[in-house]
N, C-alpha and C positions, 0 to 999 in steps of 0.2 A: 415621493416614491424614490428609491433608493437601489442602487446594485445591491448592497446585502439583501434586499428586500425581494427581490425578483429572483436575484441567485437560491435565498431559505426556497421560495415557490417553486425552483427549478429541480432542487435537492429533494425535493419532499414528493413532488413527480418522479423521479429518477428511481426514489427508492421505492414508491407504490409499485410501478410501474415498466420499469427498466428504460432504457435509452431512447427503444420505439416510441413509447408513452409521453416525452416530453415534445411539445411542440408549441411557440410563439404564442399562438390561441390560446392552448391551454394556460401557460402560466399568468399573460395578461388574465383570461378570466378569473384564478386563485389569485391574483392581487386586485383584481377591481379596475384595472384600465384595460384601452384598445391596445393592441399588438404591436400600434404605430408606436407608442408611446414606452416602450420595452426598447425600440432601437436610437434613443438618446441615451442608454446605456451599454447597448453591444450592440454593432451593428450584425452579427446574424446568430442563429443557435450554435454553432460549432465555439461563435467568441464567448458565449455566456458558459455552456458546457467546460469550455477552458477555463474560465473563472471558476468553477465550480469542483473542476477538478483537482486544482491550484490549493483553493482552498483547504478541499477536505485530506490533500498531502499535508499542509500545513501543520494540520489537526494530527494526523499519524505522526510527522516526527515530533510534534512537541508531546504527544505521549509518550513515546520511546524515550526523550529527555526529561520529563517526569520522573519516570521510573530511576533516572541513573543508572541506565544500562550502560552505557559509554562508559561513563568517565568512575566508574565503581572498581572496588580492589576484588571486587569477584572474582572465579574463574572466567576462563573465554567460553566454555560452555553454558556457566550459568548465563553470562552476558548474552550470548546466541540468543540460548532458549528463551528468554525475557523478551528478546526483541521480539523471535519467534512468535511466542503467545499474544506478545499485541496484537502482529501481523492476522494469526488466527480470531482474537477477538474482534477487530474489524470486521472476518467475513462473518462470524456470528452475527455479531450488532446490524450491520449494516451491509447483509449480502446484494440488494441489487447494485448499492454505489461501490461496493468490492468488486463483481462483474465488471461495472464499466470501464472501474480505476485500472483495476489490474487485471484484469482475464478478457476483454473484446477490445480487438482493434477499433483505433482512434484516431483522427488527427490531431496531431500534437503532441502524439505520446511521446516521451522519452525513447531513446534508443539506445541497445549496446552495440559497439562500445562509446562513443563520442559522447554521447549528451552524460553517461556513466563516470568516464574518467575525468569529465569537467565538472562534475560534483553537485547533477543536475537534477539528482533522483535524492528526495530526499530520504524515500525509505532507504534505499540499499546504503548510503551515506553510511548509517551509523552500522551497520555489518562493516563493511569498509573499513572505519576506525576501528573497532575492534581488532579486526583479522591484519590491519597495519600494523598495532601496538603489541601484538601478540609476536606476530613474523619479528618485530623491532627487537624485541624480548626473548628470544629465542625459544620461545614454546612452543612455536609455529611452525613448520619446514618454512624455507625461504621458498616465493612462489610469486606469479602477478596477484596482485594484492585483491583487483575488480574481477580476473576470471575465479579467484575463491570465494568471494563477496558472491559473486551472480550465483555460482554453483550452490552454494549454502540456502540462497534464499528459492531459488528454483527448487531444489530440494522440499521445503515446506509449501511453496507456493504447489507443486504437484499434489502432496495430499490433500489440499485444501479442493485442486480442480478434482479431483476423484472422488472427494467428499461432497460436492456440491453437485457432482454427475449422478449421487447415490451409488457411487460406485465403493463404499465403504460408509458402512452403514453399522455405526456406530454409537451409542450416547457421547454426547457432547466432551467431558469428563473422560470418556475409556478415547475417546477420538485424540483427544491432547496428550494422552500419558502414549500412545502409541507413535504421533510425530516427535515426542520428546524423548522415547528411545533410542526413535531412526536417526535422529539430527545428533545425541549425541557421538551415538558410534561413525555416524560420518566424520565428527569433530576429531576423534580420537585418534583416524585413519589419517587427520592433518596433524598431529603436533607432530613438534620434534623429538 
C-alpha cells in the first residue's frame, strides 16, 4: 500500500462525496486495510487532504503549462482566457474537488498576500507571469503585479461561484462565451 494509493481512494471520495464524505474508515475500507494502517502514511486526515490537495494543484498547473499559456506570443487576453478556461474546466470535470480546492475554507490553504507573493499558489502563478510580462512590455498600466493577478482570477473564480450556486444558469458552452466577454473587457480596462 502506497500514499498514491490511499491519496486516488481519498480523491475519489472527495469528488463522490465532498469533504464531509471523506473519513479514515471510509478510505482504508476502498483500499482494503484497517484505518490504523492509513497513519504510516499521514498521520491525520487534514495531512492526507493536503497531500491530496498538493497534488491535484500540481495537475492544474501542469495543464496550464500544457497549453503554453505562459510563455506563448499570444495576446495577454488570449493567454488569460486560456488560463481562464482551464480554471473553468476544472470546475466542470471535477466540481466537488474544485469546492474543496478553491471555494471552502481549509487548513493549509494558501493565503493573500504572503503565501501569493512567494510564488506559493500555483494556479494564480501563471496569471502573475502573464500580467508581469505584459506590465514589463508596456501593454499593461504599470500596477502591483499579484493585486491584478488576484483581481483577474477572482473575476472568473465569481462566475464559476454563481454558476455552481445555480445562480446563472446557463449551457455549459453559452456559460464560457459569457466569462470570456466579462474577462476580456476587464483585460481591456488594464492595458496601457
Amino acid at each position: 500500500m502506497t500514499a498514491e494509493l490511499i491519496s486516488d481512494a481519498a480523491l475519489e471520495l472527495l469528488e463522490r462525496d465532498g469533504a464531509g464524505g471523506v473519513s479514515m474508515r471510509r478510505i482504508a475500507e476502498a483500499v482494503g486495510v484497517t484505518p490504523m494502517a492509513i497513519y504510516h502514511h499521514f498521520h491525520n486526515k487534514e495531512a492526507l487532504l493536503n497531500f491530496v490537495t498538493d497534488r491535484e494543484f500540481a495537475k492544474f498547473a501542469s495543464s496550464i503549462d500544457r497549453q503554453g499559456t505562459v510563455r506563448s506570443n499570444t495576446s495577454l487576453q488570449t493567454r488569460l482566457v486560456r488560463v481562464m478556461e482551464s480554471y473553468i474546466d476544472y470546475a466542470y470535470e471535477r466540481p466537488r474537488i474544485f469546492d474543496y480546492i478553491f471555494a471552502e475554507p481549509r487548513p493549509g490553504a494558501r493565503t493573500f498576500p504572503k503565501d501569493f507573493r512567494e510564488r506559493r499558489s500555483p494556479s494564480l502563478n501563471a496569471v502573475a507571469d502573464a500580467v508581469a510580462e505584459e506590465m514589463k512590455a508596456g501593454n499593461m498600466r504599470k500596477d502591483d503585479v499579484w493585486e491584478v493577478a488576484l483581481e483577474l482570477w477572482a473575476h472568473t473564480h465569481g462566475y464559476i461561484a454563481l454558476m455552481r450556486a445555480g445562480r446563472i444558469l446557463l449551457p455549459e458552452a453559452e456559460f464560457r462565451k459569457l466569462v470570456q466577454r466579462s474577462l476580456r473587457r476587464l483585460i481591456r480596462g488594464l492595458e496601457a
